[in-house]
N, C-alpha and C positions, 0 to 999 in steps of 0.2 A: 396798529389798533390802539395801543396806549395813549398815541397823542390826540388820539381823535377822542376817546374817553377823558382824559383834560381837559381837551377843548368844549366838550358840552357841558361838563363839570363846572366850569368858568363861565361859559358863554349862552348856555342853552340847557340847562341842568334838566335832564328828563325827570329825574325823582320828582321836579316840583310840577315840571310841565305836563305830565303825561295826565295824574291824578286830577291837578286841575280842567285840563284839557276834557277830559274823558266825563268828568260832573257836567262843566258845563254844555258839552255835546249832549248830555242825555236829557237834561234842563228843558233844551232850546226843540230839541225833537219832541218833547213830554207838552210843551206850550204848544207848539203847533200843530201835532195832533189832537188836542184836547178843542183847537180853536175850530177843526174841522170833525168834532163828533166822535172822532177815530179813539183806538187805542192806538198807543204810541209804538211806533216800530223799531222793537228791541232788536230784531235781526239786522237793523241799516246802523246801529251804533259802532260798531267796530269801523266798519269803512268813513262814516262820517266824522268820526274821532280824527282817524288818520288825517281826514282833507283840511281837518281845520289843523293839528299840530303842525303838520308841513306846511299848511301853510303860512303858522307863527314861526315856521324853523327858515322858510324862505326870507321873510321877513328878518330876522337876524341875517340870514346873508349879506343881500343889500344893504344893510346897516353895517356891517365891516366894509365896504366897498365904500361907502358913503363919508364912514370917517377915516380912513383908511390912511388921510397925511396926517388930519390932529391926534389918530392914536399914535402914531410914528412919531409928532414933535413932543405929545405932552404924556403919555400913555404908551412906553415901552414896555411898558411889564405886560401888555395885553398878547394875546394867542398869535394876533397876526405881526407884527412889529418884532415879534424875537423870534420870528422865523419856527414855531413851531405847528402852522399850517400855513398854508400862501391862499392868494386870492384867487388861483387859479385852482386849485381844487374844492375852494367853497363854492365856486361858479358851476364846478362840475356837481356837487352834490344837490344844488337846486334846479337845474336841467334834470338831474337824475330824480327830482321829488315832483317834479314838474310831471314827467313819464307817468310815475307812479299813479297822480293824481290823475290823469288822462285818462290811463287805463282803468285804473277804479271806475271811474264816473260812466264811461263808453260802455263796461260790461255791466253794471251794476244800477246805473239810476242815469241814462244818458240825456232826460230831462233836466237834470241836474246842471248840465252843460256850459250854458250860456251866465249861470249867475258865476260859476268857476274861469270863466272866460271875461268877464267883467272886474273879479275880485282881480286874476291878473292882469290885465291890461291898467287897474287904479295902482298895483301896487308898481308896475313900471313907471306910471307919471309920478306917483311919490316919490320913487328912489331921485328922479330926477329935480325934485322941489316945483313940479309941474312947471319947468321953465321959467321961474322967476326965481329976477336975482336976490342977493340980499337977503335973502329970508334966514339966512344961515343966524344973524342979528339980531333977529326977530322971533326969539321963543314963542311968544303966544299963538303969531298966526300960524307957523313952523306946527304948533300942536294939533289948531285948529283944523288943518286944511289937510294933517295926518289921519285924523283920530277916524270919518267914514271905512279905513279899511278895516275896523275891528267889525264894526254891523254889516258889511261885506261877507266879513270871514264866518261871524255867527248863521247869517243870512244862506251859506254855500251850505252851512252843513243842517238849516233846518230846512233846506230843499230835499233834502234825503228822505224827507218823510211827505211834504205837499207837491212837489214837483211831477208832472204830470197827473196830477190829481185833484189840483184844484188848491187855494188855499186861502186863509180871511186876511185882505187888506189890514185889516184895524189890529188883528193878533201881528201881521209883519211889523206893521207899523210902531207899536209898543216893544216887539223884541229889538226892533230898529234904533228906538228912543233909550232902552236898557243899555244896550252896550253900547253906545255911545258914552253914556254916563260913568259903567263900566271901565269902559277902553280909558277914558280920562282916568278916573279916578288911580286904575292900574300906574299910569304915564306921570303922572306925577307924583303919586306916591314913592316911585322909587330915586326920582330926584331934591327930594327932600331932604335936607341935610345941615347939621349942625356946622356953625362959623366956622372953625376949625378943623374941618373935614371938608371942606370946599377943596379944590386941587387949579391949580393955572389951567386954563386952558380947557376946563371942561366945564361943560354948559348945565346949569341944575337950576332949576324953578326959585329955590331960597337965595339964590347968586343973582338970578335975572332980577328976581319982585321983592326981595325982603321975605323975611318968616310971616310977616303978617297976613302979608297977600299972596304968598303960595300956600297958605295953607287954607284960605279962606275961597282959593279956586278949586282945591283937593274938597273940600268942603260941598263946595258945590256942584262939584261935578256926583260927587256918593250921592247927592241930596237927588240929584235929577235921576240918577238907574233908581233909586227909593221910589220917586214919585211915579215914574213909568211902571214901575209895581202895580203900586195903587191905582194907578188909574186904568191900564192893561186888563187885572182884576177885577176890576169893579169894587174894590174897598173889602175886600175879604179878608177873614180874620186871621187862616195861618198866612197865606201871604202878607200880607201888611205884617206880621209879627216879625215872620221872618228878614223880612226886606228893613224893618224899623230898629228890630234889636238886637242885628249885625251893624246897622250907623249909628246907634248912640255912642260906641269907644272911639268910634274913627272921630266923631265931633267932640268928643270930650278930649280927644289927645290933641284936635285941631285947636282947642280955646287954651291948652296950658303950655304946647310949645312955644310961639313967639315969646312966653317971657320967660321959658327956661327951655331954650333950643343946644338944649346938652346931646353928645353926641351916644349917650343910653335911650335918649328919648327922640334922637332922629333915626335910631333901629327900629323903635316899633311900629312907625307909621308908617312902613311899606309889608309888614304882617295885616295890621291893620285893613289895609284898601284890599289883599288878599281878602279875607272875613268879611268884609263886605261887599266885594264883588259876586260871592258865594249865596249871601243871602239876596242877591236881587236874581240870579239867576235857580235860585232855591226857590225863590217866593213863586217868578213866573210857575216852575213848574210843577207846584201843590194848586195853583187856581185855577180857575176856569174864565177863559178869554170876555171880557167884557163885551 
């Protein structure tokens, strides 16, 4: 039991993932029932929480498997490389989250089914780089052709509340456009990093582009979950507040890093895309769907 408490300590830290997990589940449920009239179904929060952490926590699996020779050549110090989990028991704990989620969704929301059945079937062509070579090379499209499983994932567990029910195109569609913006913003923000802290062999946004242009795509991806806010909402004033004055630090840290990319100031811009990933999934769920 201790290694495995390391292991998500390192690799999967619950303390941070659970809280956030759990906000933005209640977020995506509170938008989508507001979009259909409803009150929001606080009793589908606990199981929808689960379907989406598991399935962020499957998602790290496949991503040990994935890097699994460059953490062995460049990154021994990581979980799987020094022998204090193997990949064959991360394989069994996502078969075993896989269950989990099966059984939830069959007893509990079996409408639910088919977007759960989609989000996995995208995230097996992901782990595989959908069959194409080379992209290992190629960070941006690498993120690009990633980043749908995150509107997936939000998507599965705002089915908890419209599935079999009925739900508004235009409300999916903007929670769609959100985490998108979201999922980016997350995705880069945490490979942003000062010169000096770059490591051989491992792939980071400020190594691929330079500080100027990763942080001007970190930029822009916050800007896009902002404006799917705004326009989601129909220009309302807590949302819009919310969703605006959680991106003003993330752009002001954006304009003073490239010309002082110190590595106290490549800390805060992965807190940062945190706080503002908050306030678009905050703004969604104080509006009412445009």
């Amino acid at each position: 039991m201790t290694r495995w408490l390391t292991y998500q300590r390192e690799r999967f830290p619950l303390a941070r993932h659970v809280p956030l997990v759990t906000l933005t589940s209640a977020c995506v449920l509170a938008y989508s029932a507001h979009a259909r009239g409803a009150t929001p179904p606080w009793a589908a929060l606990v199981p929808a929480t689960l379907i989406g952490l598991t399935l962020f926590a499957q998602l790290r699996v496949l991503d040990e498997f994935k890097d699994a020779a460059e953490d062995a050549a460049h990154r021994p110090y990581r979980p799987v490389p020094r022998g204090l989990v193997s990949l064959r028991e991360l394989a069994g704990i996502g078969v075993a989250l896989a269950a989990l989620q099966l059984l939830l969704t069959l007893a509990l929301r079996p409408a639910a089914l088919p977007l759960l059945l989609l989000t996995w079937t995208f995230m097996l062509l992901m782990h595989r780089d959908f069959f194409l070579t080379h992209l290992h090379d190629r960070p941006g499209i690498v993120l690009l052709t990633h980043q749908p499983v995150v509107p997936l994932v939000q998507l599965s567990v705002s089915a908890w509340d419209w599935a079999g029910r009925g739900a508004s195109a235009g409300a999916l569609t903007w929670l769609a456009v959100a985490s998108v913006g979201a999922g980016l913003t997350l995705e880069i923000g945490r490979k942003l990093r000062a010169p000096q802290a770059e490591e051989p062999g491992v792939t980071t946004y400020t190594a691929a582009w330079g500080a100027r242009r990763a942080v001007l795509a970190w930029s822009a991806a916050a800007i896009t979950g902002a404006a799917a806010v705004l326009l989601g909402t129909a220009g309302q004033v807590l949302p819009a507040a919310l969703a605006l004055g959680t991106l003003a630090p993330l752009l002001l840290a954006a304009a003073h890093f490239p010309a002082q990319p110190t590595p106290s100031a490549a800390r805060r811009l992965e807190p940062l895309s945190a706080v503002a990933v908050l306030g678009v999934y905050l703004g969604l769920a104080f509006g009412r769907p445009a």
